[in-house]
SERODO-597429 format. One record per residue (C-alpha): x, y, z. Coordinates in Angstrom, 2 decimals, decimal comma. Layout:
<recs>
<rec c1="X" c2="Y" c3="Z"/>
...
</recs>
This chain:
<recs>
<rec c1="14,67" c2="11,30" c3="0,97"/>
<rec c1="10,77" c2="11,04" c3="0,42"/>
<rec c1="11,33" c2="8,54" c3="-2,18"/>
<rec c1="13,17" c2="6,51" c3="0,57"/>
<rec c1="11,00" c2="7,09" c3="2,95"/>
<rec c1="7,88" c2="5,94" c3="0,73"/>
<rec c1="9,88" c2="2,72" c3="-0,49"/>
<rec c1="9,66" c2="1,49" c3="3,22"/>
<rec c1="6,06" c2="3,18" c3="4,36"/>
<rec c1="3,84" c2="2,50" c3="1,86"/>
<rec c1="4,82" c2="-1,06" c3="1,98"/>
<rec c1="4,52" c2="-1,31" c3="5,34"/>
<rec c1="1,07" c2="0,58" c3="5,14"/>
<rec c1="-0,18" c2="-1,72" c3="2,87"/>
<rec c1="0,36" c2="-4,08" c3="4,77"/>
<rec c1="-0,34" c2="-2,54" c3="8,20"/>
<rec c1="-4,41" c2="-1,58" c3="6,69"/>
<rec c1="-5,12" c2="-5,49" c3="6,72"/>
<rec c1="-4,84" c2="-5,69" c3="10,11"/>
<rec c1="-7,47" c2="-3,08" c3="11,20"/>
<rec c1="-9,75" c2="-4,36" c3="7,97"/>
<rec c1="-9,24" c2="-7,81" c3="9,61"/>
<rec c1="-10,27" c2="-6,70" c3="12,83"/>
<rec c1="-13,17" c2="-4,42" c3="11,56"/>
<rec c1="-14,56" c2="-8,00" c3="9,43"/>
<rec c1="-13,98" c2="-9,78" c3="12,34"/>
<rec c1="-16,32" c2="-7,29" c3="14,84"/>
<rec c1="-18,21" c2="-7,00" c3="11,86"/>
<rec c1="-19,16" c2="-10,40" c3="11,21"/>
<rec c1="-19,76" c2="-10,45" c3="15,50"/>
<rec c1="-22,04" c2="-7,65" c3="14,92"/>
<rec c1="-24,13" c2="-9,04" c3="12,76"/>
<rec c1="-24,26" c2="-12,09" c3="14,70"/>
<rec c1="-27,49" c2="-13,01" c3="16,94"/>
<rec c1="-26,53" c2="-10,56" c3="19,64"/>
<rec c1="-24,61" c2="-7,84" c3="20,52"/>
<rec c1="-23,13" c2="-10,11" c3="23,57"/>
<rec c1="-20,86" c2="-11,48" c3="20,37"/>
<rec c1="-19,22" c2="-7,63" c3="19,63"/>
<rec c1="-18,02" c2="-7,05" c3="23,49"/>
<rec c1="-16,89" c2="-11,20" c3="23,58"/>
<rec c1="-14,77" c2="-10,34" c3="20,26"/>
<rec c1="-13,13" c2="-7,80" c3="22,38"/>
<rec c1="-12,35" c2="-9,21" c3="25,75"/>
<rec c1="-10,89" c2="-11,99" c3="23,75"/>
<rec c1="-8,63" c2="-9,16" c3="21,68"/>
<rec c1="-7,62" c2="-7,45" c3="24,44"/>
<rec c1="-6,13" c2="-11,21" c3="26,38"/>
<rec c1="-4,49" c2="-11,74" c3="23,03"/>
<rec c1="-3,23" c2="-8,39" c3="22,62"/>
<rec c1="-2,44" c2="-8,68" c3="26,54"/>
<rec c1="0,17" c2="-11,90" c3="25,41"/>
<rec c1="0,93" c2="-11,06" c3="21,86"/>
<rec c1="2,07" c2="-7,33" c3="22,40"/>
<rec c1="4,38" c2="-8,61" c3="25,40"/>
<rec c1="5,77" c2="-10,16" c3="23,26"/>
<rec c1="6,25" c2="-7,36" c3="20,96"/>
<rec c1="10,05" c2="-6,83" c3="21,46"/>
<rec c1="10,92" c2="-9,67" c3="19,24"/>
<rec c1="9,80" c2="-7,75" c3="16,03"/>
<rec c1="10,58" c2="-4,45" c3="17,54"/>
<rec c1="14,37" c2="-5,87" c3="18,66"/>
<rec c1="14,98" c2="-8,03" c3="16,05"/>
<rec c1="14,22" c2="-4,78" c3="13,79"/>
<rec c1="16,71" c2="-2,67" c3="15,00"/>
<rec c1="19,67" c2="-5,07" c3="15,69"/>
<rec c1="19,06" c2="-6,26" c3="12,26"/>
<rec c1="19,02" c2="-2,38" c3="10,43"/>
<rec c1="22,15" c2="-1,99" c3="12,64"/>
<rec c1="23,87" c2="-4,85" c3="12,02"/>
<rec c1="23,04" c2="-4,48" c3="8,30"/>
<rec c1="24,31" c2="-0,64" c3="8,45"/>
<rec c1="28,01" c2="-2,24" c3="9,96"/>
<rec c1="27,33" c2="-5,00" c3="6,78"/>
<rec c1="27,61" c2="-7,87" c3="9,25"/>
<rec c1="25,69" c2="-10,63" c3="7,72"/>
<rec c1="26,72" c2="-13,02" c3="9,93"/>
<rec c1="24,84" c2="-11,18" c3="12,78"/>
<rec c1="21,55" c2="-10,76" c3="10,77"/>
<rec c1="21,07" c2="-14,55" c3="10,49"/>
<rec c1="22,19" c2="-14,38" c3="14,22"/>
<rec c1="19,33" c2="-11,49" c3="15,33"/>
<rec c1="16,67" c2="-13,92" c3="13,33"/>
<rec c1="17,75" c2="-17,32" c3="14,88"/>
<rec c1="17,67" c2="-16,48" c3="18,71"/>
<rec c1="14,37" c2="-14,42" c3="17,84"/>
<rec c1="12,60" c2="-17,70" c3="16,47"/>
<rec c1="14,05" c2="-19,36" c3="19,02"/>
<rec c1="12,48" c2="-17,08" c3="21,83"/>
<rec c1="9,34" c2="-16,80" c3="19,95"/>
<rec c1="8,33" c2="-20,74" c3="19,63"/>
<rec c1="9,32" c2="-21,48" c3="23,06"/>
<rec c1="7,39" c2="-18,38" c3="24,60"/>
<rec c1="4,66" c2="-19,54" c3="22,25"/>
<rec c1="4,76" c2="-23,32" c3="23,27"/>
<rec c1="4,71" c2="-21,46" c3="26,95"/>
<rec c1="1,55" c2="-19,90" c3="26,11"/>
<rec c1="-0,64" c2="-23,15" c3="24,72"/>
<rec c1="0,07" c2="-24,98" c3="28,20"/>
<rec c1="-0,64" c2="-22,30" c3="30,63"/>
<rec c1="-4,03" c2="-21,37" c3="28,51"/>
<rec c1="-6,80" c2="-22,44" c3="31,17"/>
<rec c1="-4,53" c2="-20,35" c3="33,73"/>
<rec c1="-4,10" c2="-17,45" c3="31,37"/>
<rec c1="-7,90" c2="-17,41" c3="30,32"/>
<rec c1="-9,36" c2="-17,86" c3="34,24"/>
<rec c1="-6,85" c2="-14,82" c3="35,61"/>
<rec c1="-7,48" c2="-12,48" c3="32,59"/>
<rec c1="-11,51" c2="-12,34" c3="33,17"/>
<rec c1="-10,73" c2="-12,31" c3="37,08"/>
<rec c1="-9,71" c2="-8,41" c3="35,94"/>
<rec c1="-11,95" c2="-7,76" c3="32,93"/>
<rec c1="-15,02" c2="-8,52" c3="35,51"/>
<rec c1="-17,23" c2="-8,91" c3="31,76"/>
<rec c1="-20,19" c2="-10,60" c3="32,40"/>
<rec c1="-20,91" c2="-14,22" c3="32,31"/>
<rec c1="-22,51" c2="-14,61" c3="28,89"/>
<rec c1="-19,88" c2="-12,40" c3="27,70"/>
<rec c1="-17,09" c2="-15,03" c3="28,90"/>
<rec c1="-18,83" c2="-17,89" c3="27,72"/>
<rec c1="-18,62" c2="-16,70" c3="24,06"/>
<rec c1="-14,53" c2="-15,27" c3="24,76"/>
<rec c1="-14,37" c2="-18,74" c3="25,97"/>
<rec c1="-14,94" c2="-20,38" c3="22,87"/>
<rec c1="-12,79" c2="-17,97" c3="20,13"/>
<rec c1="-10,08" c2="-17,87" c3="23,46"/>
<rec c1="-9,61" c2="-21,86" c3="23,07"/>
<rec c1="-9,40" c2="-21,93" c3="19,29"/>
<rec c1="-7,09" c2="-19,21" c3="19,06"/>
<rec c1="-4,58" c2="-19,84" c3="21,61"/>
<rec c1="-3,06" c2="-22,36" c3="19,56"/>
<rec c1="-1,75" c2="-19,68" c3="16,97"/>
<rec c1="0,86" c2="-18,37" c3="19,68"/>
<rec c1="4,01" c2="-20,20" c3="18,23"/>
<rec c1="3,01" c2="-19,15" c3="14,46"/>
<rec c1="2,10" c2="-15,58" c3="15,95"/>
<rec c1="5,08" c2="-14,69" c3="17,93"/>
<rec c1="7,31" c2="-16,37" c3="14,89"/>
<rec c1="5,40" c2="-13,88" c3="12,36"/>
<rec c1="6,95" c2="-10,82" c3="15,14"/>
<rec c1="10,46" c2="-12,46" c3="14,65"/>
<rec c1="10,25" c2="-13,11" c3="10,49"/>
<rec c1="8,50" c2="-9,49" c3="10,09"/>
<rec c1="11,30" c2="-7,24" c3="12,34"/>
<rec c1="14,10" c2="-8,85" c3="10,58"/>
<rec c1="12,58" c2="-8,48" c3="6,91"/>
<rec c1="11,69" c2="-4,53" c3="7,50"/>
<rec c1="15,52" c2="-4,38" c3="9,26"/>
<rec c1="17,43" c2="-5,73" c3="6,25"/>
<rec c1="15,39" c2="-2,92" c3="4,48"/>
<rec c1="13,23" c2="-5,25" c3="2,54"/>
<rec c1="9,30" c2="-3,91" c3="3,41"/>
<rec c1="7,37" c2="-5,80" c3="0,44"/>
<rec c1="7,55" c2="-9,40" c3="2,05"/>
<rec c1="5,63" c2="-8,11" c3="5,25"/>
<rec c1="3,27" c2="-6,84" c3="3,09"/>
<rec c1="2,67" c2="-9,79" c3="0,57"/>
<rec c1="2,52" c2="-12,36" c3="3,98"/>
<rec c1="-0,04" c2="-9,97" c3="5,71"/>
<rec c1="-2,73" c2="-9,46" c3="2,56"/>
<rec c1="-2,34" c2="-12,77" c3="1,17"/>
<rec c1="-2,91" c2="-14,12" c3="5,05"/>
<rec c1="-5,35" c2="-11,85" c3="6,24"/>
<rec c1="-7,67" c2="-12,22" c3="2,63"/>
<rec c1="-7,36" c2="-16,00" c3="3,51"/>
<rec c1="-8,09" c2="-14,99" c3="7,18"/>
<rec c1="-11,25" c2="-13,22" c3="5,85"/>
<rec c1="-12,24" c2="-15,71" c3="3,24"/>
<rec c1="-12,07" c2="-18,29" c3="6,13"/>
<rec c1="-13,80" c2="-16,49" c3="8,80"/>
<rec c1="-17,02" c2="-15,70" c3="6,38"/>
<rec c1="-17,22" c2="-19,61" c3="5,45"/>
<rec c1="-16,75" c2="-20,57" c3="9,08"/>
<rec c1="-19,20" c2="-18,70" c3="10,72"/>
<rec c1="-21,91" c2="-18,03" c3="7,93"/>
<rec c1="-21,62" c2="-21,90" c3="5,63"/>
<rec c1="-20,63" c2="-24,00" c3="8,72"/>
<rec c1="-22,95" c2="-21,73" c3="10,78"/>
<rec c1="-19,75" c2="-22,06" c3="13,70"/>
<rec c1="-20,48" c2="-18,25" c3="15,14"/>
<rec c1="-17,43" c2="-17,13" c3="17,18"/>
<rec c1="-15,13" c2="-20,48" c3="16,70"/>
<rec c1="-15,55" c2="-19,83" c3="13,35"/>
<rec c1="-14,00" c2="-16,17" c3="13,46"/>
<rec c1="-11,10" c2="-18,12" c3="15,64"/>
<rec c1="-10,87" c2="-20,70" c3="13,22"/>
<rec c1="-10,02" c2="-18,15" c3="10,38"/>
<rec c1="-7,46" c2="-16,26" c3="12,63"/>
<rec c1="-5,97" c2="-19,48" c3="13,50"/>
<rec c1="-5,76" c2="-20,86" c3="9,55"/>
<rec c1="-4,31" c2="-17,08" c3="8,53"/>
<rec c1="-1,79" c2="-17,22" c3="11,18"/>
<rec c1="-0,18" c2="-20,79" c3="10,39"/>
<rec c1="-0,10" c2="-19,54" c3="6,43"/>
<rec c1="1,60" c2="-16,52" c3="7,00"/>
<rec c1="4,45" c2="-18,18" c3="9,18"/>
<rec c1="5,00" c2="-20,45" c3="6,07"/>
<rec c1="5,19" c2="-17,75" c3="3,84"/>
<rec c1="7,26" c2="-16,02" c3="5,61"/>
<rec c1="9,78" c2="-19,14" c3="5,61"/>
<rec c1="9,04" c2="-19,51" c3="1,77"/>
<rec c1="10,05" c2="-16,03" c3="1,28"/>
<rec c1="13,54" c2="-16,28" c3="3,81"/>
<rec c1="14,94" c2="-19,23" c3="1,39"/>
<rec c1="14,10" c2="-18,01" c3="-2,09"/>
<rec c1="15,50" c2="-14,48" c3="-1,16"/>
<rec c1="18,05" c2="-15,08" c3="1,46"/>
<rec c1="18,92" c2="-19,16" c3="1,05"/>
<rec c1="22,47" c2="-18,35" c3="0,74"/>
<rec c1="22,79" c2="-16,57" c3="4,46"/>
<rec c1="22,01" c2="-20,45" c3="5,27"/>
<rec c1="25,47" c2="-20,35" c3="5,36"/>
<rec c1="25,65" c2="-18,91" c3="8,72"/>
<rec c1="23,21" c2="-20,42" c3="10,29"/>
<rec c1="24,67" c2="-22,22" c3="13,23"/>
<rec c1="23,61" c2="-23,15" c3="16,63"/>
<rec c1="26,33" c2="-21,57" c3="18,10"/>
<rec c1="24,47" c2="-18,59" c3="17,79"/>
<rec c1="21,66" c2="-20,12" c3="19,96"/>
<rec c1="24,52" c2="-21,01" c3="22,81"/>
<rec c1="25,92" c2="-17,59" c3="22,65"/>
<rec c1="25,46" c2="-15,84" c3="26,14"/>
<rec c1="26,77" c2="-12,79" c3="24,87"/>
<rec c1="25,13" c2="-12,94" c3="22,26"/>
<rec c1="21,27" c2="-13,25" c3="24,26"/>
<rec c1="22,59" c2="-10,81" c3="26,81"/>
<rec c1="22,62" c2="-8,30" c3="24,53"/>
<rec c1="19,28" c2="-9,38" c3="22,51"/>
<rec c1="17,38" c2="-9,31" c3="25,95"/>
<rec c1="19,07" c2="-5,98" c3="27,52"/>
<rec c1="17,18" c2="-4,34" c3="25,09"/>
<rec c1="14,19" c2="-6,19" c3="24,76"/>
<rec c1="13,89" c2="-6,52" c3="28,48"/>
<rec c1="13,06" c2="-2,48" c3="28,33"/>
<rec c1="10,72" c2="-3,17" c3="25,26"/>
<rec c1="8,68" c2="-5,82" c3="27,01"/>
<rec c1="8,44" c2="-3,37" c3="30,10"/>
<rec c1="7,25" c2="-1,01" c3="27,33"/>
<rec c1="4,53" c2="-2,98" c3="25,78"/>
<rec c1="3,67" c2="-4,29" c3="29,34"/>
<rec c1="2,78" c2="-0,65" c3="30,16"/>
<rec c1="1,13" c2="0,07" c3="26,70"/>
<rec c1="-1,03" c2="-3,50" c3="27,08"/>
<rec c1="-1,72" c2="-2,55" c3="30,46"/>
<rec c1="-3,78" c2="1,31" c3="29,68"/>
<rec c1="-5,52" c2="-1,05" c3="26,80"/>
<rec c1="-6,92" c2="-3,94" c3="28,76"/>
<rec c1="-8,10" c2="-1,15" c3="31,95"/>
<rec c1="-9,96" c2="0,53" c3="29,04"/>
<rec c1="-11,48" c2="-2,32" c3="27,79"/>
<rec c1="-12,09" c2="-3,51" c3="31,71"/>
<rec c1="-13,52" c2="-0,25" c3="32,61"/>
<rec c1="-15,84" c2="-0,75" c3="29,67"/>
<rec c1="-17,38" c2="-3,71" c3="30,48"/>
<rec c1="-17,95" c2="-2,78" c3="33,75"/>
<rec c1="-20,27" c2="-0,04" c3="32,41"/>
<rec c1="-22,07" c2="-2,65" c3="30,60"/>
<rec c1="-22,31" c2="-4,50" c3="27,52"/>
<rec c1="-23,71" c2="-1,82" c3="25,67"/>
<rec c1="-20,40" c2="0,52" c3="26,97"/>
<rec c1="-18,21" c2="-2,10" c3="26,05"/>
<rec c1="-19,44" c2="-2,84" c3="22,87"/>
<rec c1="-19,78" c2="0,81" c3="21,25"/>
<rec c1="-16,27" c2="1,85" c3="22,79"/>
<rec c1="-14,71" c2="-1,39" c3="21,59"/>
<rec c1="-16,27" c2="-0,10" c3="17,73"/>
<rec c1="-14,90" c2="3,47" c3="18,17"/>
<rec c1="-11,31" c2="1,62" c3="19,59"/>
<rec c1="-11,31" c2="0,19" c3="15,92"/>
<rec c1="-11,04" c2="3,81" c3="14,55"/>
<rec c1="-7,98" c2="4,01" c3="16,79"/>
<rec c1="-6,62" c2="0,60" c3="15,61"/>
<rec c1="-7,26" c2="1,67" c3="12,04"/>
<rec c1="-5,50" c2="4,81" c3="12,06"/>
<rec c1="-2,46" c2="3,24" c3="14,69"/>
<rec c1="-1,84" c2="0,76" c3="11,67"/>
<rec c1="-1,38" c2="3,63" c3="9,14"/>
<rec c1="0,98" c2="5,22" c3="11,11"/>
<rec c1="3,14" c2="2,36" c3="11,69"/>
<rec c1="4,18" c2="2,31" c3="8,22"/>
<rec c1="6,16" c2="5,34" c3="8,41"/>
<rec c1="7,37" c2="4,00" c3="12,48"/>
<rec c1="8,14" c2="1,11" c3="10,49"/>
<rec c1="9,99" c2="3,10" c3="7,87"/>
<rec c1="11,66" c2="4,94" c3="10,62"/>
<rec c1="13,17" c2="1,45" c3="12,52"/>
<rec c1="14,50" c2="0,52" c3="9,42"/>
<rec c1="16,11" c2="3,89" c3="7,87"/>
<rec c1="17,44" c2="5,13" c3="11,89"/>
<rec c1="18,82" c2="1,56" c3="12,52"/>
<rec c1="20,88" c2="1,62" c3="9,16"/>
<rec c1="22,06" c2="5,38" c3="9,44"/>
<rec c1="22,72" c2="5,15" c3="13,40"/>
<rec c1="24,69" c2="1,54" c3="13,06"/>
<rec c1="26,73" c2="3,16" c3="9,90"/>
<rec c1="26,97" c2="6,32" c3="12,33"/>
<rec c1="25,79" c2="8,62" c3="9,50"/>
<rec c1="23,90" c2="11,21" c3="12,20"/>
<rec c1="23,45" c2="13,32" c3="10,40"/>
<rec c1="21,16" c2="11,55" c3="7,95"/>
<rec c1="19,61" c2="9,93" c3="11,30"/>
<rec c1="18,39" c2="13,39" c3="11,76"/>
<rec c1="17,09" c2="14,68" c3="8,72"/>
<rec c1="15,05" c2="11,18" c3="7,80"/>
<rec c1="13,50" c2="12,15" c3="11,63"/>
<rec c1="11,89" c2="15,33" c3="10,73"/>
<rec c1="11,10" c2="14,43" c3="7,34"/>
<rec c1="9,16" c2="11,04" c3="9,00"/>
<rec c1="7,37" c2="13,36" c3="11,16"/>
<rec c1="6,27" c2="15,80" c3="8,66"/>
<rec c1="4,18" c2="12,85" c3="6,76"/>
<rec c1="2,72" c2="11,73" c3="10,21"/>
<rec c1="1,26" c2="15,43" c3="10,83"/>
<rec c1="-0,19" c2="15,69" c3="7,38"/>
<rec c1="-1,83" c2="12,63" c3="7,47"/>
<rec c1="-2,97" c2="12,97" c3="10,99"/>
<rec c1="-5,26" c2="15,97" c3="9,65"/>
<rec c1="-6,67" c2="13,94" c3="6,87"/>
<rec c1="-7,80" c2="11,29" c3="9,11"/>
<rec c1="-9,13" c2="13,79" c3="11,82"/>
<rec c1="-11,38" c2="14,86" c3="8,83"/>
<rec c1="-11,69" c2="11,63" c3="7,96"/>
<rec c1="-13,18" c2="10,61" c3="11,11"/>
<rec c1="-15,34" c2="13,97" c3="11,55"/>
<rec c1="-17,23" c2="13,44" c3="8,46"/>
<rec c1="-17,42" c2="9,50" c3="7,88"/>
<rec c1="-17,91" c2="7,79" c3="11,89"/>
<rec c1="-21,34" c2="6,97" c3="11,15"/>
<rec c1="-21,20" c2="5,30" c3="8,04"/>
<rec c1="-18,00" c2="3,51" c3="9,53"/>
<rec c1="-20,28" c2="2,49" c3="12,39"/>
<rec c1="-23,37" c2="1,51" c3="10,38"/>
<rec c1="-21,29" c2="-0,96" c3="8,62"/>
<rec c1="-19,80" c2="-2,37" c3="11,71"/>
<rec c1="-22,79" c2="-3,56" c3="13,09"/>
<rec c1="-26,56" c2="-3,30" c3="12,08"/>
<rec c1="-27,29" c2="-2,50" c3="16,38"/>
<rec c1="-29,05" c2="0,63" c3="16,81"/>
<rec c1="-28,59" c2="0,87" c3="21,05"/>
<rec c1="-24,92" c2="-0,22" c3="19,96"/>
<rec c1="-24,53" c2="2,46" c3="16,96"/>
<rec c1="-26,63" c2="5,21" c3="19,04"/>
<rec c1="-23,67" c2="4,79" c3="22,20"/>
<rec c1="-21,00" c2="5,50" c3="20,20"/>
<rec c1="-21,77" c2="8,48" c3="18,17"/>
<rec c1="-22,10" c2="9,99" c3="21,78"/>
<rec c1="-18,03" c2="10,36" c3="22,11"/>
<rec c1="-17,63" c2="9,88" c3="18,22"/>
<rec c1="-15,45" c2="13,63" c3="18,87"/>
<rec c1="-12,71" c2="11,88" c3="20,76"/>
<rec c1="-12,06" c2="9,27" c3="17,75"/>
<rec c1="-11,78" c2="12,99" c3="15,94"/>
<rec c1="-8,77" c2="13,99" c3="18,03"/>
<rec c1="-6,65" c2="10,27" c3="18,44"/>
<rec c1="-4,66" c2="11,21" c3="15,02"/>
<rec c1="-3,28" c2="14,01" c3="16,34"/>
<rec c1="-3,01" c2="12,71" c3="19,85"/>
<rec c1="-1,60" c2="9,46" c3="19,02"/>
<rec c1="0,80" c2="10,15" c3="15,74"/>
<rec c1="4,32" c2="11,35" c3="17,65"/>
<rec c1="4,37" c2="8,44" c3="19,88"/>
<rec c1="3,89" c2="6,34" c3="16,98"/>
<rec c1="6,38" c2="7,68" c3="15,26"/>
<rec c1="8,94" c2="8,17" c3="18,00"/>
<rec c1="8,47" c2="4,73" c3="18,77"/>
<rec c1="10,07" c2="3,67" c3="15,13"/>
<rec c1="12,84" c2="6,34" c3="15,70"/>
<rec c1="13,78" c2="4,39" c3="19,43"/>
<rec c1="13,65" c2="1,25" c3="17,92"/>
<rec c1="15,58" c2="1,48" c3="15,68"/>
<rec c1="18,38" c2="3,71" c3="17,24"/>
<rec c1="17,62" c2="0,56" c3="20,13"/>
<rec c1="16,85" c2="3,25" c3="22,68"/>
<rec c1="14,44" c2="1,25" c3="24,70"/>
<rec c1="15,12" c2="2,11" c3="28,17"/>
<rec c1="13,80" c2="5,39" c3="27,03"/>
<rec c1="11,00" c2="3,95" c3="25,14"/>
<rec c1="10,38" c2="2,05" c3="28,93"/>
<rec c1="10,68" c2="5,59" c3="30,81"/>
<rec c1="8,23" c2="7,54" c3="28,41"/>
<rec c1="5,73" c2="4,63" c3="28,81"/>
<rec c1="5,06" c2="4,15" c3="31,80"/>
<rec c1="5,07" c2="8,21" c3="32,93"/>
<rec c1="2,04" c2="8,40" c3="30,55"/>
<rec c1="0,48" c2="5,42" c3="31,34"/>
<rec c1="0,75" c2="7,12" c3="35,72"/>
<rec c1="-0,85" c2="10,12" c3="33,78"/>
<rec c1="-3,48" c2="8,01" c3="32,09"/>
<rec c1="-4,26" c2="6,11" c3="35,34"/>
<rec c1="-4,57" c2="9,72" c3="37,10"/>
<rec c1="-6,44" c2="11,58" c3="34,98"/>
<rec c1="-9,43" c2="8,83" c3="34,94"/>
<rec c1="-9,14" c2="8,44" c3="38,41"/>
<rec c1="-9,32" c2="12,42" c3="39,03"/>
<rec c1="-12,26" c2="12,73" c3="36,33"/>
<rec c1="-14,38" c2="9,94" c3="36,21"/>
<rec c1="-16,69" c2="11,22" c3="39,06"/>
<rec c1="-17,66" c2="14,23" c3="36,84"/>
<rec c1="-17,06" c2="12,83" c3="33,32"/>
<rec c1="-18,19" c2="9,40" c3="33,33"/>
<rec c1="-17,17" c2="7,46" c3="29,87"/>
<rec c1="-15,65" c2="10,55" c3="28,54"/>
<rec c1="-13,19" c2="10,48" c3="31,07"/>
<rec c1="-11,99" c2="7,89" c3="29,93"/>
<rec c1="-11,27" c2="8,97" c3="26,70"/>
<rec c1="-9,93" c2="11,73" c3="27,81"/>
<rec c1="-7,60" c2="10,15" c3="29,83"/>
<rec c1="-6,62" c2="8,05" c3="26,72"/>
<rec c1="-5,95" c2="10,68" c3="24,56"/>
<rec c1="-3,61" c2="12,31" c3="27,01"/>
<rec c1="-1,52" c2="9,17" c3="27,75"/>
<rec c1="-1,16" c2="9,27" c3="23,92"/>
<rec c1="-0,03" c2="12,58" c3="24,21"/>
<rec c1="2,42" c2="11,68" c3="27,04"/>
<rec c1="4,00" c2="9,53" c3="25,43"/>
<rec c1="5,08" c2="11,77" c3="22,55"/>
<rec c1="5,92" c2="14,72" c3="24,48"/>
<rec c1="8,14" c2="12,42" c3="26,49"/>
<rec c1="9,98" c2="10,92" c3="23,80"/>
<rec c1="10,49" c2="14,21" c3="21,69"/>
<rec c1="12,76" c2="15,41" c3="25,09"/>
<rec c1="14,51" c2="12,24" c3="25,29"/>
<rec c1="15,29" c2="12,58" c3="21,67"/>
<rec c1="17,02" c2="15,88" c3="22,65"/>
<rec c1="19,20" c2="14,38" c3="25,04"/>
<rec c1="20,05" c2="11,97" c3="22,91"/>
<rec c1="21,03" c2="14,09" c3="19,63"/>
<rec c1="23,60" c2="15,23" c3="22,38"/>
<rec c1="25,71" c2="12,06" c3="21,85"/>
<rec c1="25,74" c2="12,49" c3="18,25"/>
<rec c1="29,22" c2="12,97" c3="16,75"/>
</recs>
């Protein structure tokens, strides 16, 4: 069972740990930049595309478990259905995106309240990078249907070989062609496009012949969407909820300054980092807890659950030690700003404590998506997102900054306390 657990995590790991590098190079490269100004820009602009992109998180999450259970009932036919009406939502939603920009830009820094030399520099990666949101949102759809029909090394061979070129980019951008921030969009934008035509290369060499059943009645099938955005519907709710805690912490942040938002948006990326880990074995979990529930083999369902969770604790202690021993030399290579550096190593102890605040919800997250058990996934979200909202509210006064960590590390906590006791009920129906 560890052996087919690993086939599916480490994959997915692999693959995951590019995404937090990519983000580290990119604050990186801000933070060695003229001014710190370009580290806090870097992250308003991250949190408006994680505000649109991780909306739009159902269609990897859905398409991953319709596929696993669709795969489980050997319906082929349906798993080139699940991927068609997912690109289909995902270019259109991204098409969406590019033409309401200037709105989406204007209304986002309405909340974040940054300051204006902050915006001016978002402004510039924001305009770049907006015009990845087709390729993007396709990348959710191609990368939840490869890890439901089982298969976790294409995800991993699109994300390094994109986000190396991402990298590779980014550095000649900004540091030959001297472009600053557009050139860190630039790169994100380049990475994105090649990974969406990998991902296409990779669907016809491996699975040309499900051509077969590619058909647009799929696409005219109300049944057929109905039950693709039942679900998804609760997942977008979801991510809504997750998206929203994320963007009031960054908004809370640079409120408190640029100084604030710049050394909590470095300690975030310890967060990110470890998040990314994780979701190799949530990954793991869609896939294995789709297949088992849709070929109703509970009883496997069950023991891949605890065995999944088991890895997630053990590794949440190495990172906690991890993080306890190594923040400063992770923060030293972030950025060479002492005020910046000097900031975060004041609340470097609540970085310490996200792996074993955060790993359950990551992990139950997998399990729910895979078993499609998103209203549940909705429910547990947004309780510990009211919990997150209260407990900064109730503390801030006394606590100042670390009140909002606190209050961070509890909705984590939420969240997988919630889900554990939904995940009781819902053993019930097992038969």
């Amino acid at each position: 069972m560890n052996r087919e657990i690993l086939r599916l995590a480490l994959p997915n790991i692999i693959a995951n740990i590019t995404v937090p590098i990519l983000g580290m190079t990119d604050t990186a490269i801000s933070g060695h930049l003229s001014s710190s100004l370009y580290i806090g820009a870097i992250a308003a602009a991250a949190v408006i595309f994680n505000f649109l992109y991780w909306n739009f998180s159902f269609l990897r999450m859905g398409t991953s478990g319709f596929t696993a259970q669709a795969l489980g009932a050997r319906d082929l036919r349906e798993t080139t259905a699940v991927l068609c009406r997912s690109l289909f939502t995902a270019v259109s939603a991204g098409a969406v995106l590019i033409i309401l920009q200037s709105l989406i830009f204007e209304v986002a820094f309405f909340f974040l309240k940054a300051s204006a030399e902050v915006k001016e520099l978002a402004a510039q990666y924001f305009y770049v990078y907006i015009w990845s949101a087709p390729f993007a949102l396709a990348m959710f759809a191609f990368s939840g249907w490869f890890i439901g029909m089982q298969n976790a090394k294409a995800p991993m061979a699109i994300a390094i070989s994109a986000n190396l070129a991402n990298i590779a980019a980014s550095l000649i951008f900004v540091f030959v062609f001297d472009m600053e921030i557009k050139g860190i969009a630039l790169g994100s934008l380049v990475a994105q496009i090649l990974s969406c035509a990998l991902a296409a290369l990779i669907w016809l060499k491996y699975y040309g012949k499900l051509r077969r059943y590619i058909s647009l009645g799929c696409l005219k099938s109300a049944q057929g969407f109905k039950a693709f955005f039942k679900v998804n519907r609760d997942i977008f709710i979801r991510s809504f909820g997750l998206i929203m805690a994320t963007v009031f912490f960054t908004g809370i942040s640079a409120r408190r300054g640029d100084i604030f938002l710049a050394a909590n948006s470095l300690l975030m990326q310890l967060f990110l980092l470890f998040s990314y880990i994780m979701d190799g074995f949530a990954f793991a979990a869609e896939a294995l807890s789709g297949k088992y529930y849709g070929a109703k083999n509970y009883l496997k369902l069950i023991k891949i659950v605890k065995r999944i969770f088991l890895w997630g604790f053990c590794l949440s202690g190495v990172f906690a030690l991890l993080y306890l021993g190594f923040t400063d030399l992770i923060l030293n290579i972030l950025t060479d700003k002492t005020e910046v550096i000097a900031m975060a190593m004041n609340y470097k102890y609540w970085a310490v404590l996200i792996p074993f605040a955060g790993f359950a919800a990551f992990l139950w997250d997998g399990v729910f998506v895979g078993i499609t058990a998103a209203r549940q996934m909705r429910n547990s979200m947004l309780f510990a997102v009211g919990v997150f909202f209260a407990l900064y509210w109730l503390l801030s006064p006394a606590l100042d900054n670390n009140a909002l960590w606190l209050a961070f590390l509890g909705y984590l906590s939420i969240r997988g306390l919630a889900q554990f006791l939904y995940f009781g009920k819902i053993k019930k129906r097992f038969k």
